[in-house]
N, CA and C atoms of all chains as a GROMACS GRO file, in nm:
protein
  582
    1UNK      N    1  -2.218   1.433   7.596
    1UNK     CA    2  -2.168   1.501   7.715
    1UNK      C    3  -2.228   1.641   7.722
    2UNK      N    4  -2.299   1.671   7.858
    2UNK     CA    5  -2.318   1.843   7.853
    2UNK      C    6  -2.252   1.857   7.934
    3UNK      N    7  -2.284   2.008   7.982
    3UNK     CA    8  -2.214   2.118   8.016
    3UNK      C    9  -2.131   2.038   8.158
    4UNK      N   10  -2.250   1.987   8.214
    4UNK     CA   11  -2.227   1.972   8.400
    4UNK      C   12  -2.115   1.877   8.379
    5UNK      N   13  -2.171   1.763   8.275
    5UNK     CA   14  -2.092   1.630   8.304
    5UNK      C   15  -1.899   1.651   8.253
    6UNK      N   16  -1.865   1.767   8.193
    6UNK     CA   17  -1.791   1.813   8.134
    6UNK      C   18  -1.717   1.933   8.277
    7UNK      N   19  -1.813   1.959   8.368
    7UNK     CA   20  -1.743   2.072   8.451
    7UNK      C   21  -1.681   1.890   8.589
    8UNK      N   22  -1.812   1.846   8.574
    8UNK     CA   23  -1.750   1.746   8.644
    8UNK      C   24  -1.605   1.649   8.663
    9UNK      N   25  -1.617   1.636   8.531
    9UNK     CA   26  -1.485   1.538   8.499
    9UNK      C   27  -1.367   1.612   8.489
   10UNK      N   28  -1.339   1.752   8.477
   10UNK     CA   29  -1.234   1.854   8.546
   10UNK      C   30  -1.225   1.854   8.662
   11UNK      N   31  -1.354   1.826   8.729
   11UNK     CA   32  -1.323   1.847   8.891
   11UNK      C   33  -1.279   1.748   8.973
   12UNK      N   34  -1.316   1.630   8.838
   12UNK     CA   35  -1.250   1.515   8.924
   12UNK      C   36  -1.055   1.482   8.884
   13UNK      N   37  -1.033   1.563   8.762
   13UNK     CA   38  -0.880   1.513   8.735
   13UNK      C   39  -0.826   1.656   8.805
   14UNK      N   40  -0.896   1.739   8.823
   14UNK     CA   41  -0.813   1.827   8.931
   14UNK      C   42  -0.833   1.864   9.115
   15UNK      N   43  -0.824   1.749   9.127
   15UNK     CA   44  -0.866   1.744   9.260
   15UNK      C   45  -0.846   1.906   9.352
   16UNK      N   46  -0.771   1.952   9.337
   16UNK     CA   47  -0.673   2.062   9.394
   16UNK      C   48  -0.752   2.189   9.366
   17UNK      N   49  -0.843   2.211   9.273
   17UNK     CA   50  -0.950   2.305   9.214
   17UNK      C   51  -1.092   2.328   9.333
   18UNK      N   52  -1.164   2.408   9.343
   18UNK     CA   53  -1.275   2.409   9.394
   18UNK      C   54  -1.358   2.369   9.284
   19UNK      N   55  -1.471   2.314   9.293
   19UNK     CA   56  -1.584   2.365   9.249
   19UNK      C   57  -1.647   2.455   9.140
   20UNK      N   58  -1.643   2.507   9.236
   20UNK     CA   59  -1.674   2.674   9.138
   20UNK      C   60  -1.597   2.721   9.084
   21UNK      N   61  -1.409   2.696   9.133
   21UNK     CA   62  -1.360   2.722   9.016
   21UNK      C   63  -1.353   2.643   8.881
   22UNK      N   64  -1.391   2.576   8.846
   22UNK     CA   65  -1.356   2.486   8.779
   22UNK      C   66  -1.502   2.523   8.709
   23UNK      N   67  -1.595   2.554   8.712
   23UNK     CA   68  -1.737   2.612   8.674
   23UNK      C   69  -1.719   2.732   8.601
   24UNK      N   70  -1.612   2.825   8.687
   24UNK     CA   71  -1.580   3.002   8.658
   24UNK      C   72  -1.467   2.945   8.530
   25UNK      N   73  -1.436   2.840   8.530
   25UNK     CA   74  -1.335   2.841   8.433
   25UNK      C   75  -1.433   2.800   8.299
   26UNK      N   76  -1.519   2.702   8.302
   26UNK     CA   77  -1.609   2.653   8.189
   26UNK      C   78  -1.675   2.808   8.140
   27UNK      N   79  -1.717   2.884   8.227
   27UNK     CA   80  -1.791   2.931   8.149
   27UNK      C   81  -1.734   3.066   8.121
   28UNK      N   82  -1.614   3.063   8.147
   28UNK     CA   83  -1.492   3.200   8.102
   28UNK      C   84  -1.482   3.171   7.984
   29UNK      N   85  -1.434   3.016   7.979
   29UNK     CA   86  -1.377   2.983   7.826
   29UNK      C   87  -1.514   3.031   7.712
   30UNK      N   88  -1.658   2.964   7.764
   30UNK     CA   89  -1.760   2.953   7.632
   30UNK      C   90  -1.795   3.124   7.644
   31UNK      N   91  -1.771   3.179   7.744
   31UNK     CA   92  -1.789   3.349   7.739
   31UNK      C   93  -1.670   3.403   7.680
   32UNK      N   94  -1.600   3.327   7.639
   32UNK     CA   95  -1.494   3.463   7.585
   32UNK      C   96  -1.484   3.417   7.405
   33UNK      N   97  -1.516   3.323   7.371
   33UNK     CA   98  -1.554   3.239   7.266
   33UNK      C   99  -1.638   3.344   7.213
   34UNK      N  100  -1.821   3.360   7.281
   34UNK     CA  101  -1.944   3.405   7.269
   34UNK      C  102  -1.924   3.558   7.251
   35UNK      N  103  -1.840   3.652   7.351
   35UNK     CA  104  -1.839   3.783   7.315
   35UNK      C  105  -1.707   3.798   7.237
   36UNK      N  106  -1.636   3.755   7.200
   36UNK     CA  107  -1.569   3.726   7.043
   36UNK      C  108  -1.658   3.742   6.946
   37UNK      N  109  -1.728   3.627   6.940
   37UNK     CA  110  -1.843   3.639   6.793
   37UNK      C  111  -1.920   3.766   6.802
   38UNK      N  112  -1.920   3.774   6.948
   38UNK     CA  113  -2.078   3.932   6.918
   38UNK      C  114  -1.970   4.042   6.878
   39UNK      N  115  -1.818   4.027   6.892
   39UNK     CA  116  -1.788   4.127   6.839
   39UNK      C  117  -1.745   4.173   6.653
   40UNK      N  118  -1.810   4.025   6.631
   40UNK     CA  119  -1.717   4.011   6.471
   40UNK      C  120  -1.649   3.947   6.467
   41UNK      N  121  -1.571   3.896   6.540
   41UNK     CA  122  -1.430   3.855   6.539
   41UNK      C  123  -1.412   3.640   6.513
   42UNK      N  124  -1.346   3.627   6.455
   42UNK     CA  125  -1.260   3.479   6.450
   42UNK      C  126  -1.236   3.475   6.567
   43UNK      N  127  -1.240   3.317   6.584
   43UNK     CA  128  -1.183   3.264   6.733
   43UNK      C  129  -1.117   3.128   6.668
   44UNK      N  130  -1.010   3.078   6.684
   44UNK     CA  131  -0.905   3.006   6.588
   44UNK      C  132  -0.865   2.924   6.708
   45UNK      N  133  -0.895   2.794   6.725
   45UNK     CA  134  -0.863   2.698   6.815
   45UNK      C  135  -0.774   2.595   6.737
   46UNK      N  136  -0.633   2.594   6.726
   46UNK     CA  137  -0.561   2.528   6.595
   46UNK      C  138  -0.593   2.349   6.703
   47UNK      N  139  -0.588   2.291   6.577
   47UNK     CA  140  -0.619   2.142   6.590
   47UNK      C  141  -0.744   2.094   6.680
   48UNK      N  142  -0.819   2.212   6.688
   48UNK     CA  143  -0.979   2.176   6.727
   48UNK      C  144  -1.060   2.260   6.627
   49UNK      N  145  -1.063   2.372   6.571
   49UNK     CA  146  -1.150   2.416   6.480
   49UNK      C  147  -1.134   2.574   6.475
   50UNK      N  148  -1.196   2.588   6.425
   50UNK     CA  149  -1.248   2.799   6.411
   50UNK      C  150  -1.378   2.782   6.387
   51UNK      N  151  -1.442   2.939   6.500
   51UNK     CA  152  -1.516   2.988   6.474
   51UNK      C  153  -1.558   3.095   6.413
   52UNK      N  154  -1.619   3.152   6.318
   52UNK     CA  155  -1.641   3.264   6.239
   52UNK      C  156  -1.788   3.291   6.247
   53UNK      N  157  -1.810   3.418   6.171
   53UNK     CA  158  -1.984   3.470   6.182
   53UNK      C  159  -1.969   3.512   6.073
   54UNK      N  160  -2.099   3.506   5.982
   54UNK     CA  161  -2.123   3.484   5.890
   54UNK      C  162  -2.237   3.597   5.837
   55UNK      N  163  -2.244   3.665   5.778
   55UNK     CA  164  -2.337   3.743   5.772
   55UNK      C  165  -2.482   3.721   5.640
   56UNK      N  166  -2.588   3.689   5.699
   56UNK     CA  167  -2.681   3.664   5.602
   56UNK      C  168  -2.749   3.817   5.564
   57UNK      N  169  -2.755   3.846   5.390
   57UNK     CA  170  -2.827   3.966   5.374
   57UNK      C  171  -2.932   3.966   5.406
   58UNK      N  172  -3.007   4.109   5.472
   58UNK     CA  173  -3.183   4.133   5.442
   58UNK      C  174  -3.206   4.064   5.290
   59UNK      N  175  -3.349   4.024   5.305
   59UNK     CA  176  -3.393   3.949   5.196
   59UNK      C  177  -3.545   3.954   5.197
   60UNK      N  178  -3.605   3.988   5.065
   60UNK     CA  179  -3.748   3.936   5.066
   60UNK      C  180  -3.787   3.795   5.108
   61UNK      N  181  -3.871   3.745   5.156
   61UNK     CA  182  -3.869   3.626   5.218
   61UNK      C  183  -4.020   3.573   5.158
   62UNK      N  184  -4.100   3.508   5.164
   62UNK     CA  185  -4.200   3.474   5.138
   62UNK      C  186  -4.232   3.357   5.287
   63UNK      N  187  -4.372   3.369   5.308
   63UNK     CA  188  -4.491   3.297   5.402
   63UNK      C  189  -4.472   3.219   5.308
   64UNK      N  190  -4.420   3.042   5.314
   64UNK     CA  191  -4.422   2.935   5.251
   64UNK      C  192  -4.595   2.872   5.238
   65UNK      N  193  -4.671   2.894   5.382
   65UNK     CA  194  -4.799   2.865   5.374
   65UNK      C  195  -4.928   2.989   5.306
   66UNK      N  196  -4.879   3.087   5.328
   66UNK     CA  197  -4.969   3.207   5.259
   66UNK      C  198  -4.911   3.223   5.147
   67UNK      N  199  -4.795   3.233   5.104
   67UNK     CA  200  -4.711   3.276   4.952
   67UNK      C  201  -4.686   3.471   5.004
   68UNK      N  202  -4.746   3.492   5.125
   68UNK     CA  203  -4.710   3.650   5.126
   68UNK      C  204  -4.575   3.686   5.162
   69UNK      N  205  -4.556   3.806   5.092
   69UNK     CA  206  -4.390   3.811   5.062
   69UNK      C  207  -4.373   3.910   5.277
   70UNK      N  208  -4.235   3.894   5.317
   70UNK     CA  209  -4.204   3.918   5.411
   70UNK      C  210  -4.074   3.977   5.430
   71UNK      N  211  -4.028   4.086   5.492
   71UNK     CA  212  -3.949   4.114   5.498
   71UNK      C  213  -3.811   4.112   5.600
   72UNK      N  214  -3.709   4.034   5.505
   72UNK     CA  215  -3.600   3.953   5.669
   72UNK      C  216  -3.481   4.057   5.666
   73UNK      N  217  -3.505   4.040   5.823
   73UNK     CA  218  -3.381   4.176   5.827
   73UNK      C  219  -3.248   4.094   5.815
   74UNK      N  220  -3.146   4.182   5.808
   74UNK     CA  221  -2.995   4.103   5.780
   74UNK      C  222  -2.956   4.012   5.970
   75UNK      N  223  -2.904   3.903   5.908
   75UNK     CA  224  -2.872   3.814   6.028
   75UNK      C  225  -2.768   3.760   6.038
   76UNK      N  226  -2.714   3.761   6.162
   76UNK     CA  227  -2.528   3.725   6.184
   76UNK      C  228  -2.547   3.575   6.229
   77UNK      N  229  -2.514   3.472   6.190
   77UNK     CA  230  -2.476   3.357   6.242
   77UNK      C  231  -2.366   3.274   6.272
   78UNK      N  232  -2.342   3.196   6.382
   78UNK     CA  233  -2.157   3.164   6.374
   78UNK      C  234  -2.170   3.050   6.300
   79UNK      N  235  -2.027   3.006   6.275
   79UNK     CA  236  -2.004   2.896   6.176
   79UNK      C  237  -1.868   2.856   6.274
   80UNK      N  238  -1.875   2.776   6.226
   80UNK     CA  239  -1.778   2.633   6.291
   80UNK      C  240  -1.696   2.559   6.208
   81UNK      N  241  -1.542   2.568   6.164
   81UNK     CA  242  -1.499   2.472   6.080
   81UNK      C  243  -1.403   2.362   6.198
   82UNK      N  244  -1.417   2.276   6.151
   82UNK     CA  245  -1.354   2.135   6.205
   82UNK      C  246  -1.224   2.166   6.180
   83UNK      N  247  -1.089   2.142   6.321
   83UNK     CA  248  -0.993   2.187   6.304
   83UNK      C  249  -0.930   2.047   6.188
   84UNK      N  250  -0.798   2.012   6.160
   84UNK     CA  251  -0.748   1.925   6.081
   84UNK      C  252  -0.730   1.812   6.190
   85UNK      N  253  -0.678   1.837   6.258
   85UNK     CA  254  -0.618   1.736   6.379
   85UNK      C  255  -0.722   1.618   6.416
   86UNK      N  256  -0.845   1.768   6.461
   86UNK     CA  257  -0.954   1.722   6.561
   86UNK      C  258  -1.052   1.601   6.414
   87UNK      N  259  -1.046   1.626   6.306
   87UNK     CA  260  -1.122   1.576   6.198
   87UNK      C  261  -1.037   1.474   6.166
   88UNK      N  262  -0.947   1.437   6.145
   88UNK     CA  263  -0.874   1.316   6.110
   88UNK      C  264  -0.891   1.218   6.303
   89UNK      N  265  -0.891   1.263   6.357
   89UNK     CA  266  -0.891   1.194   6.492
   89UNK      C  267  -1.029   1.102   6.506
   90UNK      N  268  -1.156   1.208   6.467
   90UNK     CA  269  -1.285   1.168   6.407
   90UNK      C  270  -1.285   1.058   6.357
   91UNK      N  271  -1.172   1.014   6.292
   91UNK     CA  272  -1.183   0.885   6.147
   91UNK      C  273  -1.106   0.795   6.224
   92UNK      N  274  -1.044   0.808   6.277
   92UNK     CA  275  -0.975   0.724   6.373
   92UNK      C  276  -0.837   0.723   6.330
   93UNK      N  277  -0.742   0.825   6.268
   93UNK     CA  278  -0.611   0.850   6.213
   93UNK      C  279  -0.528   0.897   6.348
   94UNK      N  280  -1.635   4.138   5.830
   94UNK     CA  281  -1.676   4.114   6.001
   94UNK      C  282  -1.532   4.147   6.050
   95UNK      N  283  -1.504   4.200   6.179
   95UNK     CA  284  -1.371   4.232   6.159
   95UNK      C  285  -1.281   4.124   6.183
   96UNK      N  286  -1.123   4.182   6.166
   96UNK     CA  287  -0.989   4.116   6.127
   96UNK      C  288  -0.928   4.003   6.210
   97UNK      N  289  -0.975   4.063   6.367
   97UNK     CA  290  -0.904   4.000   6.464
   97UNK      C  291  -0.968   3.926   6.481
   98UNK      N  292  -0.864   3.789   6.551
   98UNK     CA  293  -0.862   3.679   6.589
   98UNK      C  294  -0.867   3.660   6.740
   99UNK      N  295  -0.954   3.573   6.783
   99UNK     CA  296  -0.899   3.537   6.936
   99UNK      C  297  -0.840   3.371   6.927
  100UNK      N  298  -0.767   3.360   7.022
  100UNK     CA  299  -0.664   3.201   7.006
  100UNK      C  300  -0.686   3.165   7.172
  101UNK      N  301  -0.609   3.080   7.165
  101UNK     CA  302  -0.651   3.028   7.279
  101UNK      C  303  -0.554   3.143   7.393
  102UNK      N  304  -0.442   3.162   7.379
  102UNK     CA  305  -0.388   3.245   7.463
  102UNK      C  306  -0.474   3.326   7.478
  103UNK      N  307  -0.562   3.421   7.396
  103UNK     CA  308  -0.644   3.541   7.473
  103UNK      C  309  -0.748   3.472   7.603
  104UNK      N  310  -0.794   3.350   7.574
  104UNK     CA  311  -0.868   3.281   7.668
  104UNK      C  312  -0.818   3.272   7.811
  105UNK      N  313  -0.668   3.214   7.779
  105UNK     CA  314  -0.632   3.166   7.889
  105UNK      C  315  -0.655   3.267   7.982
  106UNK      N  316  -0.572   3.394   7.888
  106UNK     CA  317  -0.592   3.532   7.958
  106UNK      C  318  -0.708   3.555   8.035
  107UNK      N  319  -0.848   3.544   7.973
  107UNK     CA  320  -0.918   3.565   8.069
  107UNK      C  321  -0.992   3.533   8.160
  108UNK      N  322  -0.935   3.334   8.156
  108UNK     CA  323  -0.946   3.265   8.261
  108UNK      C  324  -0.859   3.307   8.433
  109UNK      N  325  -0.716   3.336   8.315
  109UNK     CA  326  -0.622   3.407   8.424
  109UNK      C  327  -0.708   3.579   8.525
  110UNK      N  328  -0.755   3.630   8.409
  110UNK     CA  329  -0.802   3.728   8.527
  110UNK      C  330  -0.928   3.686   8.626
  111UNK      N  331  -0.976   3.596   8.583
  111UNK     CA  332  -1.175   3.577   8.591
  111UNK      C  333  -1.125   3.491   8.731
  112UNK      N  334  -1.026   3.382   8.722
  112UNK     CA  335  -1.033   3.307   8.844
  112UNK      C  336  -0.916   3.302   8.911
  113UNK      N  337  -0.820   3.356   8.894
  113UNK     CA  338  -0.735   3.387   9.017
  113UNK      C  339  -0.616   3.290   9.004
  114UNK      N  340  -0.584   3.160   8.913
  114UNK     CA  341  -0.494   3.142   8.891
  114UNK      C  342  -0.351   3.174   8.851
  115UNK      N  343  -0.275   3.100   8.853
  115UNK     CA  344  -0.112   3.145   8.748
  115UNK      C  345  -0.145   3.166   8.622
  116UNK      N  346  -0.132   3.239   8.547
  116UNK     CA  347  -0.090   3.235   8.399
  116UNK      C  348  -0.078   3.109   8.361
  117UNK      N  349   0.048   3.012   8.360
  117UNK     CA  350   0.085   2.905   8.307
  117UNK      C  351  -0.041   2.789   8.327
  118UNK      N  352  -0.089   2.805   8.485
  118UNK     CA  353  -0.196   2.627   8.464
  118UNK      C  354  -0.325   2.740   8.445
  119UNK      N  355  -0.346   2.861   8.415
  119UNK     CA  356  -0.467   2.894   8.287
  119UNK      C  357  -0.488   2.848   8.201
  120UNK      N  358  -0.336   2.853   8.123
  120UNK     CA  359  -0.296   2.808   7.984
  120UNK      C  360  -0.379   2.632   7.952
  121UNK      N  361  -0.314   2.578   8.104
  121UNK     CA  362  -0.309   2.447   8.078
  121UNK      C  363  -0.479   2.386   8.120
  122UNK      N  364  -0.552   2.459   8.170
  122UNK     CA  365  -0.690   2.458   8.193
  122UNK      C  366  -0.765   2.474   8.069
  123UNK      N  367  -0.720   2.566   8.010
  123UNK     CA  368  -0.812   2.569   7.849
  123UNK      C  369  -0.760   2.501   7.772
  124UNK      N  370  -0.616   2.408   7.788
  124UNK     CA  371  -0.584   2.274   7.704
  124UNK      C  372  -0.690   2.150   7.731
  125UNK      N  373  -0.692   2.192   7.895
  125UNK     CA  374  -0.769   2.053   7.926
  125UNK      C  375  -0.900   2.030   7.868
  126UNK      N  376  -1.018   2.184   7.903
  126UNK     CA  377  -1.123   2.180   7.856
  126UNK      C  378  -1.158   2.183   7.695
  127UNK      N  379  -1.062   2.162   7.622
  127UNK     CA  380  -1.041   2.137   7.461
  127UNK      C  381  -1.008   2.034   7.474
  128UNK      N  382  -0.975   1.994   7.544
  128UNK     CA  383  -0.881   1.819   7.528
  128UNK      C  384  -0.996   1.751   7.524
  129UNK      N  385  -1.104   1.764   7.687
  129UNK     CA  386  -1.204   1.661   7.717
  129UNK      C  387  -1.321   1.662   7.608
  130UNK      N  388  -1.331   1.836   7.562
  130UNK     CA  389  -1.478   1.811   7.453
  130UNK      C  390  -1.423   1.724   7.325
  131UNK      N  391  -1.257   1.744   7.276
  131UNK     CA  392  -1.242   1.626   7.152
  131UNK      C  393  -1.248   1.485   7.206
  132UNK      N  394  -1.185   1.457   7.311
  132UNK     CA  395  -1.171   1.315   7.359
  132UNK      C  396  -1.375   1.251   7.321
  133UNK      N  397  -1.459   1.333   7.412
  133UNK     CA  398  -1.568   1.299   7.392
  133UNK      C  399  -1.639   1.305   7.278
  134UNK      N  400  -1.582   1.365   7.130
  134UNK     CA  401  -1.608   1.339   7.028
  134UNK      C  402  -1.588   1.258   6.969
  135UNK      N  403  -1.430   1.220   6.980
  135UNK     CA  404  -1.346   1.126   6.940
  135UNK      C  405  -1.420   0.971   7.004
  136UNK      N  406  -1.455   0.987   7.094
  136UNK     CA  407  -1.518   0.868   7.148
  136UNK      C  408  -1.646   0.838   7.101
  137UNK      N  409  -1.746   0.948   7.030
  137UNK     CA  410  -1.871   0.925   6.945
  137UNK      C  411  -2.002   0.981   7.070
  138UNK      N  412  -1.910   1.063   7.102
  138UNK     CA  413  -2.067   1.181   7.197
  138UNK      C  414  -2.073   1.301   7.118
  139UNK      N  415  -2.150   1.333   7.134
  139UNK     CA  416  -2.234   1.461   7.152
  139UNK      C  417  -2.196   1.565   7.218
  140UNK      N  418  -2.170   1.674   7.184
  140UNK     CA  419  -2.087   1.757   7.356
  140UNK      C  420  -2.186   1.873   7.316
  141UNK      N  421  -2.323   1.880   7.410
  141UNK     CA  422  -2.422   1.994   7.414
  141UNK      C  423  -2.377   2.089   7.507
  142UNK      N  424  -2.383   2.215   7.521
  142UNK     CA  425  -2.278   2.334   7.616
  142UNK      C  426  -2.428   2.391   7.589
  143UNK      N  427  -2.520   2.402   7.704
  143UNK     CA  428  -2.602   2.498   7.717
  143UNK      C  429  -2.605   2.637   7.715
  144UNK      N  430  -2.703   2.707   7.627
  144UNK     CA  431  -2.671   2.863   7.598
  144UNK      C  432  -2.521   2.885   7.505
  145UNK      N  433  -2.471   2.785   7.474
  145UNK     CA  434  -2.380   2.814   7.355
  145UNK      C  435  -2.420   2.707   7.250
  146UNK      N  436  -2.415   2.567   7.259
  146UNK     CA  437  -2.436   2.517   7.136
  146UNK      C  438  -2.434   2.410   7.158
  147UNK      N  439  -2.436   2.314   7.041
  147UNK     CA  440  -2.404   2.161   7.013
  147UNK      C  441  -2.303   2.137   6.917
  148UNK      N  442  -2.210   2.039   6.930
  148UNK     CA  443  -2.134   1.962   6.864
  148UNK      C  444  -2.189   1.852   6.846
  149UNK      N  445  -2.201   1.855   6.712
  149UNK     CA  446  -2.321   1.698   6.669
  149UNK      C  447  -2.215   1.626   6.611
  150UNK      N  448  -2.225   1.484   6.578
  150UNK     CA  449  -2.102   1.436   6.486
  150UNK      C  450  -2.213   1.354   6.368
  151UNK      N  451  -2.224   1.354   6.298
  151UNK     CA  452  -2.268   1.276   6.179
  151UNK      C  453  -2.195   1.199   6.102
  152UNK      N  454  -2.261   1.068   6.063
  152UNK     CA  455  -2.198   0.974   6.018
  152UNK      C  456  -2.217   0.990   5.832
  153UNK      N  457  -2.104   1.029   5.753
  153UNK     CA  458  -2.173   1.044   5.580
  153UNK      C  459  -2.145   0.913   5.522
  154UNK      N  460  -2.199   0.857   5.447
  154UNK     CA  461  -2.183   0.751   5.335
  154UNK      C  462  -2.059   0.757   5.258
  155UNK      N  463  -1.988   0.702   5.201
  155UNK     CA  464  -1.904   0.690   5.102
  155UNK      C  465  -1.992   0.746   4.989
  156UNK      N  466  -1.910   0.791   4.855
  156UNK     CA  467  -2.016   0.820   4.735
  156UNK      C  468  -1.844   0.879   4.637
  157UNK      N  469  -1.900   0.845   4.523
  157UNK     CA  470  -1.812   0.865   4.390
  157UNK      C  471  -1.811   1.050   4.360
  158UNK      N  472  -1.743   1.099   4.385
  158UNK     CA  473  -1.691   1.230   4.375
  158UNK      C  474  -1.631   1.275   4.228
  159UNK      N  475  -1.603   1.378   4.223
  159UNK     CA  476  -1.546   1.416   4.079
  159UNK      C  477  -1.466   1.510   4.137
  160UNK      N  478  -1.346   1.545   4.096
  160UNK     CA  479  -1.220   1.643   4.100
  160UNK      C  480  -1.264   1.740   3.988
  161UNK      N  481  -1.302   1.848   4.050
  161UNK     CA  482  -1.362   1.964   3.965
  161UNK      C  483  -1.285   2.030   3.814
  162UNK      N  484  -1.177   2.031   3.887
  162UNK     CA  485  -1.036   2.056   3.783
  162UNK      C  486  -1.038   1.990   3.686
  163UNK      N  487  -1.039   1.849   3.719
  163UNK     CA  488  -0.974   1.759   3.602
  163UNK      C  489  -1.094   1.674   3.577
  164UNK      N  490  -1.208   1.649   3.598
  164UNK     CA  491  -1.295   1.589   3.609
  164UNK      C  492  -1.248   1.453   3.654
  165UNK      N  493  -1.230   1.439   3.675
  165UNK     CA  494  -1.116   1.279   3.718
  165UNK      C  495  -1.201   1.248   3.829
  166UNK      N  496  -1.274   1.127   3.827
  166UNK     CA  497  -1.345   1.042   3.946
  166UNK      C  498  -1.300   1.012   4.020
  167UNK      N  499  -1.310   1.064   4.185
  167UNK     CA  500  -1.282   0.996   4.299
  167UNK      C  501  -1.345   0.934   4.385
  168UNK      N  502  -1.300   0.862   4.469
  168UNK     CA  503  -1.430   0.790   4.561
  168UNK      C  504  -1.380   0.873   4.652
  169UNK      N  505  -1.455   0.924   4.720
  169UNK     CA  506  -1.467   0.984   4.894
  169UNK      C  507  -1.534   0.857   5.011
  170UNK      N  508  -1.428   0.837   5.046
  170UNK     CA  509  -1.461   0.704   5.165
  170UNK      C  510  -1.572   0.786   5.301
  171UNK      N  511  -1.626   0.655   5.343
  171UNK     CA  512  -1.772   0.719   5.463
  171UNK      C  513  -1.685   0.779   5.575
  172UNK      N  514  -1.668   0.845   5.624
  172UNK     CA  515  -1.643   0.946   5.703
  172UNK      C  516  -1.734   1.002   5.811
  173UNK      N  517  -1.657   1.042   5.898
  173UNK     CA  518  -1.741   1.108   6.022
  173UNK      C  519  -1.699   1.255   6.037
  174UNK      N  520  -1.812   1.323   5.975
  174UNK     CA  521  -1.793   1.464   5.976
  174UNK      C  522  -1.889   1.553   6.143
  175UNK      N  523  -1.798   1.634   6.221
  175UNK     CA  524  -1.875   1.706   6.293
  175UNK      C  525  -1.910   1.865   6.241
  176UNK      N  526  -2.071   1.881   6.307
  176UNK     CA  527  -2.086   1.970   6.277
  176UNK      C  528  -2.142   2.116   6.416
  177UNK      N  529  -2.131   2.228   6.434
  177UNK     CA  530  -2.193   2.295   6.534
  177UNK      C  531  -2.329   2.294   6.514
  178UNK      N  532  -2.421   2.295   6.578
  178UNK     CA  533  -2.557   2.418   6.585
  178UNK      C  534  -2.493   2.510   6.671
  179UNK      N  535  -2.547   2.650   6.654
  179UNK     CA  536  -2.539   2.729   6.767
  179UNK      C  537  -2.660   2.683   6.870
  180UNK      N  538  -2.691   2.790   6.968
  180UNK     CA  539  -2.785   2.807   7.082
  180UNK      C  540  -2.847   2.941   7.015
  181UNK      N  541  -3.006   2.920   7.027
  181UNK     CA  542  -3.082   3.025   7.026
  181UNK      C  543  -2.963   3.152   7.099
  182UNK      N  544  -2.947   3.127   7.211
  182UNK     CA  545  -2.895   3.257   7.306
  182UNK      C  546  -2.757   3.288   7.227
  183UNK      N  547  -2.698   3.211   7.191
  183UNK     CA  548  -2.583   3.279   7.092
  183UNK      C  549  -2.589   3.321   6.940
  184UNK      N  550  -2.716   3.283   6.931
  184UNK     CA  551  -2.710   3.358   6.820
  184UNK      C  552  -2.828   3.488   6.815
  185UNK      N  553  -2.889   3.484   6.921
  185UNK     CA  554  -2.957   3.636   6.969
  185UNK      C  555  -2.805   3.752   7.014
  186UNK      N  556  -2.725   3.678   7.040
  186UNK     CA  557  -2.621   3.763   7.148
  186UNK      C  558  -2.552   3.816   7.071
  187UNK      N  559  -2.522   3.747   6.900
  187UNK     CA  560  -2.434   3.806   6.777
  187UNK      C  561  -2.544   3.920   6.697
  188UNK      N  562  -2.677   3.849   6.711
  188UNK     CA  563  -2.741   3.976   6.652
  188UNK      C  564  -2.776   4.044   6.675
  189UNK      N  565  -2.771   4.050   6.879
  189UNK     CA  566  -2.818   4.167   6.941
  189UNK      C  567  -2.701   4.296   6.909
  190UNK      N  568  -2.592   4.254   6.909
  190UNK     CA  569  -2.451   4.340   6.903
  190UNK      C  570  -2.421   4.383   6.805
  191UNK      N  571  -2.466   4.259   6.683
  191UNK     CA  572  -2.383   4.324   6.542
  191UNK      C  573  -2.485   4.428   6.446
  192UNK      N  574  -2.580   4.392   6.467
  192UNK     CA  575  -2.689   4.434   6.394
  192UNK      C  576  -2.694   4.607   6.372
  193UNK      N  577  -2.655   4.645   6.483
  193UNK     CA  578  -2.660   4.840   6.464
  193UNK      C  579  -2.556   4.875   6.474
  194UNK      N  580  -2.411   4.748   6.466
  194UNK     CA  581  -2.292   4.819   6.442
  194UNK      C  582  -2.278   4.850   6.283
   0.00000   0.00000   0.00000
């Protein structure tokens, strides 16, 4: 499922919605998610998951094809844990 | 990284200001759009959200485990574990922000 087919099938169980609202609502939710993480912060969706950011140190790095050493600056990445609910549902519980 | 948490109430919140609804079917709008991305997991899709990410689901094998504690052998049955990628753009957007804080 992407984005559209996901704004779609809201628009069809809420008949009563516009359009665009129902669009302004998709992308409120993944924007308020997104500037959460840029701020640092946990985003805790109980019985669907958490999101967290993760901080990787600067590190000497090495060119795997040259062997020349390189230098990586420090990097924030999010992480995703599987809520309990949403992961047993997965298995079919 | 800091302390605070966002939950789904802060969302609703700013579904509630962003589009002009009630408070209460905000609430129930960001149930729904959590409801439909598990349903479509639960059902064995994929749920790709452009410029934010992927929800992949992977299928693991069964395999003989050990209980670290006690060394005591367990079997871990095959399971369906999901996992995120981010999006290039979300993860430029955490390191555009965090990086010189």
């Amino acid at each position: 499922m992407i984005k559209s087919e996901l704004i779609a099938k809201l628009a069809k169980d809420n008949p009563h919605l516009y359009q665009r609202d129902v669009e302004r609502i998709v992308s409120t939710f993944f924007d308020s998610i997104t500037d959460a993480l840029a701020r640092g912060e946990r985003v805790e969706l109980r019985g669907f998951g958490a999101f967290s950011v993760k901080k990787r140190e600067a590190r000497v790095g090495r060119n795997p094809k040259t062997g020349e050493a390189v230098q990586v600056e420090v990097k924030y990445t999010p992480h995703f844990k599987t809520g309990k609910d949403l992961r047993e549902r997965l298995n079919g519980k | 990284m800091s302390d605070k948490t966002l939950t789904r109430a802060d969302i609703s919140e700013a579904v509630y200001e962003e589009v002009g609804l009630s408070r209460h079917e905000s609430a129930e709008l960001v149930e729904t759009v959590l409801g439909e991305i598990a349903a479509a997991l639960v059902a064995g899709h994929n749920v790709k959200i452009s410029s934010f990410g992927s929800f992949v689901l992977r299928d693991k094998n069964g395999r003989i485990g050990r209980n670290p504690k006690t060394g005591e052998e367990v079997t871990i049955a095959p399971r369906r574990v999901l996992t995120f990628r981010p999006s290039q753009v979300l993860k430029q957007k955490l390191n555009a922000s965090l990086r010189d804080s």
